[in-house]
VEXNUVO-140623 format. One record per residue (C-alpha): x, y, z; residue in one letter. Coordinates in steps of 0.2 Angstrom, whole numbers, plus 5000, padded with zeros to 4 digits. Example, Ala and Ser with C-alpha at 12.3 -4.5 7.8 and 13.67 -1.06 7.14 Angstrom:
<recs>
506249785039a;506849955036s;
</recs>
This chain:
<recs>
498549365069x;498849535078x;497949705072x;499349835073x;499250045068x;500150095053x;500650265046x;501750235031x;502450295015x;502550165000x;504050174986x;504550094974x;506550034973x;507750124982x;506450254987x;505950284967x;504250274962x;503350134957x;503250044940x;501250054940x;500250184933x;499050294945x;497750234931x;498150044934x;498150064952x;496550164956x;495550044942x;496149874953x;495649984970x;494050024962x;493449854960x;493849784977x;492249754987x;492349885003x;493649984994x;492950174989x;494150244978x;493950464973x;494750524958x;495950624966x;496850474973x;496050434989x;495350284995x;494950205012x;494550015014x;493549955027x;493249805033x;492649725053x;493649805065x;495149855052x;495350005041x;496350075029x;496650255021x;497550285008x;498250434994x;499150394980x;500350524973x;500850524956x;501750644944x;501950604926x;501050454925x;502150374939x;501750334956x;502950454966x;502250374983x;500750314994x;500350365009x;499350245021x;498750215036x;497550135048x;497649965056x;497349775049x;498049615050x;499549545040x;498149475029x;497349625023x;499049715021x;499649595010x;498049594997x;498449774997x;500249774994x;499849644978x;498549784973x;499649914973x;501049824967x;500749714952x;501149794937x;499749774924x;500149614914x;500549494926x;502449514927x;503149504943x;502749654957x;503749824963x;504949794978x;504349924987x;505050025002x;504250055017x;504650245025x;503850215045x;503250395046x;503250405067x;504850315069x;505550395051x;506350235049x;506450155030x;506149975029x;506049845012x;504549785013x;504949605020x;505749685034x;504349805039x;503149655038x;504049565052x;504349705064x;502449755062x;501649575061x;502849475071x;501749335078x;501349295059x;
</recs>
């Protein structure tokens, strides 16, 4: 699995905000080992040679959009992503958009997966 730089913005449908609540989100992100989470919405996960920084923007008690970066494998991206994504209950996760900030190209997240990850 490759280890590639990322600089993106996360959005819900069409470029909407996300179905989960800042509140939902920052309590999962608080209980992941390696994850520090602030109250204002920022968070960096770290791991062995990966990292990952994060702000969530929320207005209303919506998610209006996430901004992250650092670098990781496909694998760490993807525990992220459910995270973020998974609504509180179970049901079934946001399709999120993927803005590419340097390229300011807008992806669905399957397609942003296999351009950035394309060995995996």
């Amino acid at each position: 699995m490759t280890q590639s730089p990322l600089h993106v913005y996360l959005y819900g449908p069409d470029g909407g905000p996300l179905a989960s609540r800042f509140e939902d989100v920052s309590d999962r992100l608080s209980q992941i080992d390696r994850l520090h989470m602030e109250l204002d919405g920022s968070f960096v996960w770290v791991g062995p040679n990966w990292q990952l920084d994060g702000m969530i923007y929320d207005h209303a008690d919506r998610i209006r959009y996430i901004d992250l970066k650092g670098h990781c494998h496909l694998q760490q991206w993807q525990a992220m992503i459910r995270w973020i994504a998974e609504p509180m209950g179970g049901g079934p996760a946001d399709p999120l958009t993927v803005w590419v900030v340097h390229g300011q190209v807008l992806h669905d997240l399957q397609s942003f997966e296999a351009i950035q990850w394309p060995q995996s």
